[in-house]
C-alpha positions as CSV (number, residue, x, y, z in Angstrom):
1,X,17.8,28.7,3.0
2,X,17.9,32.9,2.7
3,X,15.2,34.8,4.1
4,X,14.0,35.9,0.6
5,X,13.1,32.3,-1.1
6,X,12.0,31.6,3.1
7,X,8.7,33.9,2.6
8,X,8.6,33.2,-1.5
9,X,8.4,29.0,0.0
10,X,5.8,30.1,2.8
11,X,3.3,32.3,0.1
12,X,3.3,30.1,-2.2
13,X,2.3,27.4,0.7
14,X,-0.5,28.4,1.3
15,X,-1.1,30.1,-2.2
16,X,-1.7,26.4,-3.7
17,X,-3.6,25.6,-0.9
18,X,-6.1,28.1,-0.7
19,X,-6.5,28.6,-4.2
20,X,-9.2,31.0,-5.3
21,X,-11.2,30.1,-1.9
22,X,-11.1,33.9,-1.0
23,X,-9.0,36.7,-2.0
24,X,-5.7,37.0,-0.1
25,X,-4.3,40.5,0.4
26,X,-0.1,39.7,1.4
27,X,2.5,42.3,2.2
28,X,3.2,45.3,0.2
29,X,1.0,43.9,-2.6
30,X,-1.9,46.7,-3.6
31,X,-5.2,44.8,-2.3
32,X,-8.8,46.5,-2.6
33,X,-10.7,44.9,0.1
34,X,-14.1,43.0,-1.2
35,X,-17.3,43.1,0.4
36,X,-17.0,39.2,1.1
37,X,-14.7,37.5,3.7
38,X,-11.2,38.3,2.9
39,X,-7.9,37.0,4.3
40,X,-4.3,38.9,5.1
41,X,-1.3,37.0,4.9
42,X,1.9,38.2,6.8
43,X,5.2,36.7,7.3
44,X,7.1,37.9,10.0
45,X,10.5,37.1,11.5
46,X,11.4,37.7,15.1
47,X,14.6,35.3,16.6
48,X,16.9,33.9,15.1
49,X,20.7,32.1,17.1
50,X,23.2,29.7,15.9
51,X,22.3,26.6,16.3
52,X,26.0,24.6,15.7
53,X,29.4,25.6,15.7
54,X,32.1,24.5,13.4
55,X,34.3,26.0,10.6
56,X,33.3,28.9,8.3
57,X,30.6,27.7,5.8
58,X,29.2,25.0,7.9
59,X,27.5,27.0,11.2
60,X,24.0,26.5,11.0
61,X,22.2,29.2,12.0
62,X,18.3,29.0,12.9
63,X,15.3,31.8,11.8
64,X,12.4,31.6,13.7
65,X,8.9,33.7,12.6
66,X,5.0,34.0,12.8
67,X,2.5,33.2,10.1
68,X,-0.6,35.8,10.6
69,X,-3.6,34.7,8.2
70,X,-6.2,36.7,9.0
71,X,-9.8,36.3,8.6
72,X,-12.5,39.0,7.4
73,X,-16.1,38.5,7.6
74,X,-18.6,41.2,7.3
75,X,-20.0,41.7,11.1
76,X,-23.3,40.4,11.5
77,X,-23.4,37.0,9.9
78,X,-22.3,35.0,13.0
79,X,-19.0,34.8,12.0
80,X,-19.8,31.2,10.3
81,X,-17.9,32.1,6.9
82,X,-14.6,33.2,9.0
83,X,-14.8,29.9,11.0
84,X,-15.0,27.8,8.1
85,X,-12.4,29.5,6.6
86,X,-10.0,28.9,9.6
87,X,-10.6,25.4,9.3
88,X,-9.7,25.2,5.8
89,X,-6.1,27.4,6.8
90,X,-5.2,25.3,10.3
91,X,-4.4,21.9,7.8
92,X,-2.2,24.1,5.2
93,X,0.8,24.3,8.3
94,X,-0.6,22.3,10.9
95,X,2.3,19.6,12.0
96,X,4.2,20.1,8.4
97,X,7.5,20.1,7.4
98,X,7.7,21.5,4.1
99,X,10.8,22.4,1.9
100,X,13.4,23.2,4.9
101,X,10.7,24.7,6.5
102,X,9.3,23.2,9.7
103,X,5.8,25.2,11.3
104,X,4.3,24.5,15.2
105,X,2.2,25.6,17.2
106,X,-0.8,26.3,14.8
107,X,-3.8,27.4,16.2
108,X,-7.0,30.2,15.6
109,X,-7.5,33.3,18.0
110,X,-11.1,35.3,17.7
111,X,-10.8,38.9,18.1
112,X,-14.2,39.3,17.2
113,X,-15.8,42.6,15.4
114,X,-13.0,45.0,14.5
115,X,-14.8,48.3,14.8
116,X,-14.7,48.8,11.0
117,X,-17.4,46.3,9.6
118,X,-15.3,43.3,9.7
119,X,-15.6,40.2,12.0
120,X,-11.9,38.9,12.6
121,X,-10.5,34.9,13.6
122,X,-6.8,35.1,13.2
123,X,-4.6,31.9,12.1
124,X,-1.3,31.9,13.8
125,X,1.5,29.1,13.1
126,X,5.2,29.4,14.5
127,X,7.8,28.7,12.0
128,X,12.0,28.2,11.9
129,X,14.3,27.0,9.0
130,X,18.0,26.5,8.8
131,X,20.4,28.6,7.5
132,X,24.4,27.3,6.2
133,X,27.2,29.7,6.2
């Protein structure tokens, strides 16, 4: 697995999962933020190492990354939307392994009122996949 179909797998993940539940603003996609709870959806990678040694074309090398689904609420309404909506994201990644892909570590962090209207519960799961060459 490349890093390209990597994110295309993991967006498209938890794009059938969630659905229409909320809108979903992901990376460099134009988004115009609603007035309802929201979510942002980042991939990032950030370790990788080679994970077996043997002749060229059969190494397998190892990506590792963060999942960041991040959830909106306007402030003000006890954050109940925003928890609900984390426990609809924990199940999408929560102890899966899913096309190559295997994700840990799952779990919500508040960070409560932003400072710019919003109320905010992050989703975080750790992921890795293999890579052959």
């Amino acid at each position: 697995m490349n890093y390209e179909i990597a994110v295309k797998t993991i967006r498209k993940i938890f794009s059938d999962a969630w659905g229409d539940t909320t809108k979903v603003a992901y990376d460099d996609v134009k988004f115009d933020i609603p007035t309802t709870t929201w979510v942002r959806f980042n991939i990032s990678h950030y370790d990788g190492n080679q994970a077996s040694i043997g002749s060229p074309g059969s190494n397998k090398f190892r990506r590792y990354g963060l999942i960041a689904a991040q959830v909106f609420q306007p402030q003000g309404q006890g954050s109940l939307d925003a928890r609900k909506k984390v426990d609809l994201i924990i199940p999408i990644f929560q102890g899966k392994q899913i096309s190559g892909i295997t994700f840990y570590d799952v779990q919500a962090r508040e960070i409560g009122n932003d400072g710019a209207g919003w109320y905010q519960v992050n989703v975080l799961s750790k992921f890795y996949y293999d890579t052959i060459a």
